[in-house]
N, C-alpha and C positions, 0 to 999 in steps of 0.2 A: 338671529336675523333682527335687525332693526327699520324701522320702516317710517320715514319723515311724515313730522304733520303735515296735513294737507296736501300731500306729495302721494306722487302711487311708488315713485322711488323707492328700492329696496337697499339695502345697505350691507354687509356680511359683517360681523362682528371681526375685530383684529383678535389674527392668529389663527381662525377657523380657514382660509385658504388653503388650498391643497396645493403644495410646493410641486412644481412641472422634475420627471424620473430625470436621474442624472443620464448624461449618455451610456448606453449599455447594459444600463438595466431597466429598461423596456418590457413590461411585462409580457409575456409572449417569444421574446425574440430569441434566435439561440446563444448568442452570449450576455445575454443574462442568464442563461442557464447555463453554462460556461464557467463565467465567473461566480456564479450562486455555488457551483460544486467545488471550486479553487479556494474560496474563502469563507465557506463555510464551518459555521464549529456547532451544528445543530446534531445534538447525535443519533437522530434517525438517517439523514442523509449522508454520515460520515460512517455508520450500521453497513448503508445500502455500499458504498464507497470498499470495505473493507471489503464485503460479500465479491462486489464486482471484480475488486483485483487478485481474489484469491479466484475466484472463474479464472482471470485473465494466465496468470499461471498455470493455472492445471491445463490449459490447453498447452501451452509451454514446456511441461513437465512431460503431457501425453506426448509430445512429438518425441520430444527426447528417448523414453520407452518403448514405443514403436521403432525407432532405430533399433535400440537394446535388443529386442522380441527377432527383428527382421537378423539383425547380424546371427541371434545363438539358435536361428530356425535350423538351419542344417548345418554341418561339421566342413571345416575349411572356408565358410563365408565370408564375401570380401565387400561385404555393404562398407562399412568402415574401417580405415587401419588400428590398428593397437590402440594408440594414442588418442584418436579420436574415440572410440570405444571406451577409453578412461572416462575422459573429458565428460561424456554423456552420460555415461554413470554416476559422476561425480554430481553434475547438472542436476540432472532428473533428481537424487538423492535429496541434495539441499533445497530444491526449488518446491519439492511437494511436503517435505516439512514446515518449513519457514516460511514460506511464502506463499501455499495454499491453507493448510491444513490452521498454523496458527493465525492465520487474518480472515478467514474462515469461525473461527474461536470467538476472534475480537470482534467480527462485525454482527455476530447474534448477541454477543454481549453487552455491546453498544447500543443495539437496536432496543432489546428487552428489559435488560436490568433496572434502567430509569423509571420503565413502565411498571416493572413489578413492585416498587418499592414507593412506587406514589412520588419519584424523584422530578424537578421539571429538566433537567440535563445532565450530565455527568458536573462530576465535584468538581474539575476544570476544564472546563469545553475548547479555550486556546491550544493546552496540553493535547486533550482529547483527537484536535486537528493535526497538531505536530507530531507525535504519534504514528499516526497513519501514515503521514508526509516520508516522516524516517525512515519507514517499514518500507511503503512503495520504490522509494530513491534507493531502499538498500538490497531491490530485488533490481532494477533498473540498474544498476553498477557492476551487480554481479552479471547480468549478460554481456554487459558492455563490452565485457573480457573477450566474445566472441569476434570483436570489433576491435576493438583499443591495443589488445594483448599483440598480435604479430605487427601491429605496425608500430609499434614501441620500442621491441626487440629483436624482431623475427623469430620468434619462440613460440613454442607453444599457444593456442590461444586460449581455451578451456580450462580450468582447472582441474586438474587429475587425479589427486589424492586420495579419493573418495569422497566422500559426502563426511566421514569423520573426520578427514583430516590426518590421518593417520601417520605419525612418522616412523620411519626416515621418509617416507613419500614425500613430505612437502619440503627436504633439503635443496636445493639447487645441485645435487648432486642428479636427483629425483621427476625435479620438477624447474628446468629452468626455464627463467625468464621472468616474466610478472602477473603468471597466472595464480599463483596463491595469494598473491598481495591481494588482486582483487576477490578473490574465496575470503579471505580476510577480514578484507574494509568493509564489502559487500555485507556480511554476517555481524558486523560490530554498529554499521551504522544500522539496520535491522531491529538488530539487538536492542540499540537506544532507545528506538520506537518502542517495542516490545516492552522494558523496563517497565518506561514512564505510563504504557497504557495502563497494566496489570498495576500498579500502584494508583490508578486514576480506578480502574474498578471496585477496587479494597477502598479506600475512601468514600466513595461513591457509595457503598454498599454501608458502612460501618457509622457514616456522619448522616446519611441525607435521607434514610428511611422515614416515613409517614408512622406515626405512632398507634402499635397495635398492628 
């Protein structure tokens, strides 16, 4: 603060002004917290991010199961046809692996590792955010199939192969129409996330430790 002779005048020193929040991020409001969770690459809240959508699936995965449980409750059950009974098992299979259980993995990993090692973030926090991005879009792709797949081809919608993948199951002899592709894309774009995470932890771990 600078303060004029003679003057009761107060002055602010240039550059000490507080610049007015751009729109939408307003502190309080909910799209700032919105957009604070969309562009984030801070890895406690991409931690809470991973934990979140690995919940969001297992409820996903639960339904799926409870189908499973109601069809093989009693002998002759007609909760679902054949087909859809694939489809669910196939579902539930892939979705409580890959899309609970490992972002479940990643988001304790994310959350603690930094902290145990005296790190201030992951080795790359960009990566760290795309990551999770790839993971989430490539569990969101794979249901999509419940959606996108009959009105594509009129086929199948589910994917039905099992959760392995097992061939001949996924020949079009097997399985037609374009419910593998999306088994496929769904688990490779996944996958991507996965790669880059599990290489952002190893680095993380091996370069950015606090010494002793």
């Amino acid at each position: 603060m600078i303060r004029m002779a003679n003057s009761t005048e107060t002055i602010k020193e240039i550059g000490t002004e507080l610049a007015p929040a751009p729109p939408g991020h307003e502190h309080g409001t909910f799209t700032a917290w919105i957009q604070d969770l969309i562009f984030t690459v801070d890895h406690k809240k991409l931690g809470f991010l991973y934990l979140g959508m690995g919940w969001l699936f297992f409820i996903a995965g639960g339904i799926l199961a409870s189908l499973i449980r109601l069809q093989l409750a009693v002998p002759n059950n007609h909760v679902m046809d054949p087909e859809s009974f694939n489809g669910a098992f196939t579902m539930h299979g892939t979705t409580m692996i890959f899309f609970f259980a490992m972002p479940m993995v990643f988001g304790l990993a994310n959350y603690i590792v930094p902290l145990q090692i005296g790190a201030r973030d992951m080795a790359f926090p960009r990566l760290n955010a795309f990551s999770f991005w790839a993971t989430f879009f490539g569990g969101c792709f794979l249901f999509l199939s419940y959606v996108a797949g009959p009105g594509l081809y009129g086929t199948g919608a589910a994917p039905d192969a099992s959760w392995f993948a097992i061939a001949p199951l996924t020949s079009r002899a097997f399985s037609p129409g374009n419910n593998i592709d999306y088994w496929s894309l769904g688990i490779l774009i996944s996958g991507v996330g996965s790669i880059t995470g599990g290489v952002n932890v190893m680095v993380t771990i091996f370069c950015y430790r606090c010494k002793g």
